[in-house]
N, C-alpha and C positions, 0 to 999 in steps of 0.2 A: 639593476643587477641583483639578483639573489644571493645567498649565502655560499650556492653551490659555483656561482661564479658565471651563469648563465643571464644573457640581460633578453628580456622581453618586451615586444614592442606591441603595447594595447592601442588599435584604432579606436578611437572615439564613435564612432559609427555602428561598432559591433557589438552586440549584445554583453553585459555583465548583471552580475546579481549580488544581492549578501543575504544572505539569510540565515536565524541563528533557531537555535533547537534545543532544549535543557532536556539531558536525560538524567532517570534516577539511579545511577551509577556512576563507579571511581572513574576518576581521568584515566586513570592504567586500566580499566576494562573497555571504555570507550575507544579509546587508541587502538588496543588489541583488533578490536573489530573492522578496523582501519585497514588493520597492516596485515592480518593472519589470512590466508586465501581461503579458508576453510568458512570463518565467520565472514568476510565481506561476500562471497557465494550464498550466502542466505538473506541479504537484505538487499544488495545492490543494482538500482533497477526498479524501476515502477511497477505498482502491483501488477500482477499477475508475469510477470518478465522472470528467467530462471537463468540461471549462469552455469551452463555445461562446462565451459573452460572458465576459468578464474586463477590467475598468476600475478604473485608481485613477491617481487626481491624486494623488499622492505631496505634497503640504503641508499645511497646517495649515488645515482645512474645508474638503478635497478630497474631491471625491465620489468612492464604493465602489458598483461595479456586478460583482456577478458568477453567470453562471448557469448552478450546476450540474447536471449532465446524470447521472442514474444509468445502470447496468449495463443497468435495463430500458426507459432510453428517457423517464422522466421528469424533467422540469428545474425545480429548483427554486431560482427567482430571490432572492438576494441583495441588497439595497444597503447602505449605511455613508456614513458619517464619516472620513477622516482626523483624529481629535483632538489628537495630538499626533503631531509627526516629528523625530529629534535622530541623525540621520546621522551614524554608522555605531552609535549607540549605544541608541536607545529609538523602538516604536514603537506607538501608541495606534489602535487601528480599533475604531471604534464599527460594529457591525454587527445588524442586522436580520434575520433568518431570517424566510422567506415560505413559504407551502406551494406546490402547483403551480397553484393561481391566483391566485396573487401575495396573498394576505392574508397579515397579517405575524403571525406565531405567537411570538415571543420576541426579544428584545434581547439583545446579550450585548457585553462590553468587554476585547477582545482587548488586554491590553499583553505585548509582545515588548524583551526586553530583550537585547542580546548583549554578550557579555565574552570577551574575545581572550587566547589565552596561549599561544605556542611555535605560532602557525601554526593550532592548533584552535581554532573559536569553540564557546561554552558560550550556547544559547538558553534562557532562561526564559520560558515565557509561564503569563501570569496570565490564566485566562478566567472572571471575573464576568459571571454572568446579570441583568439589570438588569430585567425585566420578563417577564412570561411569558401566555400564555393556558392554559384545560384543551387545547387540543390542541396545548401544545408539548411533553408528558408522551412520549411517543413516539421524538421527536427527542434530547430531553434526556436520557435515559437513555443513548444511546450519545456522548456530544457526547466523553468522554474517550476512546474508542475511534476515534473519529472523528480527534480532533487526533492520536492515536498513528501512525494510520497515512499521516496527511500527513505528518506530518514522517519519518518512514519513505521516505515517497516523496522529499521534498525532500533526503534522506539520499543516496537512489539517484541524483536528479539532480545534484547537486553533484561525487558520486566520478565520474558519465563524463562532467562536465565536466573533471575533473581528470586520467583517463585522456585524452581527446581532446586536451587543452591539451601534455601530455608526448610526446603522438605516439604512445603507445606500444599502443594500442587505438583506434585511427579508429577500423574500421570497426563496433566495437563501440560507438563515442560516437554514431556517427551513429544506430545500429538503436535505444540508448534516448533519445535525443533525437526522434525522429518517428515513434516508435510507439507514444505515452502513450494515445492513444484507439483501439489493439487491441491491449490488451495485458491482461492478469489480473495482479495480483502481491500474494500474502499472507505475511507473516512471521508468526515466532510464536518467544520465546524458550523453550527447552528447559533442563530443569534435567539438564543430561547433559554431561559431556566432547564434544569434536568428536570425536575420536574412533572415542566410542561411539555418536554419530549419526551417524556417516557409515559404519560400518558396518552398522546397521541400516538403512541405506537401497540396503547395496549386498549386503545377502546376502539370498537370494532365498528363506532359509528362515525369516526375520527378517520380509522385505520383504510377505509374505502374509498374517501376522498382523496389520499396519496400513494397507495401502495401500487408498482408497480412503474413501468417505462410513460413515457409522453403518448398519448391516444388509446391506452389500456383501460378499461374500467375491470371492477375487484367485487366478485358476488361473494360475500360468506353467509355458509352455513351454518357453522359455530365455530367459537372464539372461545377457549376457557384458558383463561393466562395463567396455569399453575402447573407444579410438576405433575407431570402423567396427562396432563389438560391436552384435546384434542383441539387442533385448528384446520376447517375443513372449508378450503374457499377457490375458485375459479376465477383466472384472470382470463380475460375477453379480447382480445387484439382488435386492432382500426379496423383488418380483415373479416370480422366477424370469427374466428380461429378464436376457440376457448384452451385452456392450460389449467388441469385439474391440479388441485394438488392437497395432498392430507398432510400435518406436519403435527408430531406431537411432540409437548414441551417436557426438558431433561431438568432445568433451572430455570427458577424465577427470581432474581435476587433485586428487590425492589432498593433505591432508582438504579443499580449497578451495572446489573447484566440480566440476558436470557439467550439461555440455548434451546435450540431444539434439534430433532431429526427430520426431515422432508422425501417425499416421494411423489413426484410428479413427470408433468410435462405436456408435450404435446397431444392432444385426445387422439387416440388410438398409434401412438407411436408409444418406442419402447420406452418403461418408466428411467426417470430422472432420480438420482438419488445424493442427497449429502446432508451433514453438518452440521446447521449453523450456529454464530455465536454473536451477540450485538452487546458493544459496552457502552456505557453510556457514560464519560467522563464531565467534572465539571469543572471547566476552567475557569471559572468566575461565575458570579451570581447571574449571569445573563449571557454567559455561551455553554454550550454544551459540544465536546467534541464523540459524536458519534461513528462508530466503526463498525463494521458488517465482516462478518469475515466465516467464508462459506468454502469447506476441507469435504473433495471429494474423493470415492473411493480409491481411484488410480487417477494418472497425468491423464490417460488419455479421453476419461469419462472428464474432466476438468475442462480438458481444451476441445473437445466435443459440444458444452454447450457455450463455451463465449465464438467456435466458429457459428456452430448454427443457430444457435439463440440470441447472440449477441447479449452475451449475460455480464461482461462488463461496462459496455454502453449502458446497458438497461440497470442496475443499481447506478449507475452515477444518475442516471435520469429520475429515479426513483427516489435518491434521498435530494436532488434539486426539489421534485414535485413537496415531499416533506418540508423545507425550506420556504415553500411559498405558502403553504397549508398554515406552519405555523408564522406566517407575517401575514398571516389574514388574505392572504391572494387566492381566486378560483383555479 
């Protein structure tokens, strides 16, 4: 029995998880992001997923309305519970997963706990499945890859609140604070030195043995990894189907990051335009958490190329192929 006075009955059979997450911000900013519908509408949901509706009465039997919107355009509505709320410190969402005609496919009982030390908060959450149907089999297989990459995302949105709050990157707080719904952005940790990923992302003899989806080979042109540096290379499909594309670099900030601009696409179909931005984080001497994260001009040029291109499959495919490149695999 909870605090709220509610008792929940976890089958053993049904999926749970715990997984924890340090961000570099206060408990009372992490919270916030929790409870406020305006901030949980900007990370909640795996990449590329958007929240047209997003509701919570932040107390104790406050209603959870939230409805997420995929890559391709289907939304699949959300409600919940508030079961328990203990500001800045525990917080309990009873939530409902619906499919895209609102039937409710499984239950699950989000508690989020956070714990403050030297300025970083330490999130735990506990995700118990509390009931399920045969067609929540689907959903539930990814639900821990699902929570990895919101809080991934809630990662990204807390650091350019934290740039933007210092002055020291506006204009950089503002482009990811209002571009969560045209934007791509997949991570992946690497069991490699930064280093060593970051030069196999910047040598062009390197960069052709991995770049691109599963069965793609990658011709370049030229490769100059500096600012104003021109990158001019064609990805090839299984089909024979080539994808021209010119991208020139805006930053080059060695091992940190690189942005660039890109214009491509299908040969003789309309050009492709966005972005992008790759960081390169180093979690220890021997991982590197790499993130790609690709802001297009509008929603509907965004959801344009993960329907036809399949441009989220294809970076996940792209930085496994990286992953195997750098563990010495063909």
């Amino acid at each position: 029995m909870d605090a709220s006075g509610h008792h929940h009955e976890v089958h053993p059979a049904l999926p749970k998880l715990v997984l924890r997450h340090e961000f570099e911000a206060s408990r009372r900013v992490v919270f916030r992001a929790w409870t406020d519908p305006k901030r949980l509408a900007r990370w909640w949901g795996p990449h590329g997923f958007t929240n047209p509706v997003c509701e919570i009465d932040a107390r104790p039997g406050g209603a959870i309305r939230i409805d997420m919107r995929g890559p391709d355009g289907v939304v699949y509505p959300m409600t919940g519970v508030v079961r328990e709320i203990a500001p800045p410190e525990r917080l309990l969402l009873a939530c409902t997963a619906r499919d895209e005609a609102g039937k409710a496919i499984f239950e699950v009982l989000n508690t989020a706990t956070f714990a403050e030390r030297a300025g970083r908060t330490t999130v735990t959450l506990d995700a118990r499945v509390l009931a399920s149907t045969p067609a929540a089999a689907k959903y539930l297989s990814g639900i821990e890859e699902g929570w990895r990459q919101s809080l991934d995302r809630l990662d990204e949105l807390l650091r350019s609140r934290a740039a933007g709050a210092h002055g020291r990157h506006g204009a950089e707080h503002r482009g990811l604070t209002d571009t969560a719904d045209r934007e791509i952005v997949i991570s992946r940790v690497l069991e490699a030195p930064r280093e060593r990923v970051w030069d196999a992302w910047t040598d062009p003899k390197q960069v052709v043995r991995w770049w691109g989806p599963r069965g793609f080979t990658t011709e370049i042109a030229t490769m100059d990894v500096r600012p104003e540096g021109i990158w001019e290379h064609v990805l090839r499909g299984p089909d024979g189907m080539e994808y021209p594309n010119l991208s020139v670099f805006a930053e080059v900030v060695r091992p940190e990051r690189i942005s660039f601009s890109n214009g491509g696409g299908r040969k003789g179909a309309p050009n492709v335009s966005f972005d992008a931005t790759w960081t390169f984080e180093a979690l220890d001497p021997r991982r590197t958490k790499l993130t790609m994260r690709m802001v297009f001009p509008t929603t509907a040029a965004r959801d344009h190329v993960v329907q036809e291109y399949g441009a989220l499959e294809g970076g996940v495919q792209t930085l496994e192929r990286l992953a195997e490149h750098l563990a010495g695999r063909p």
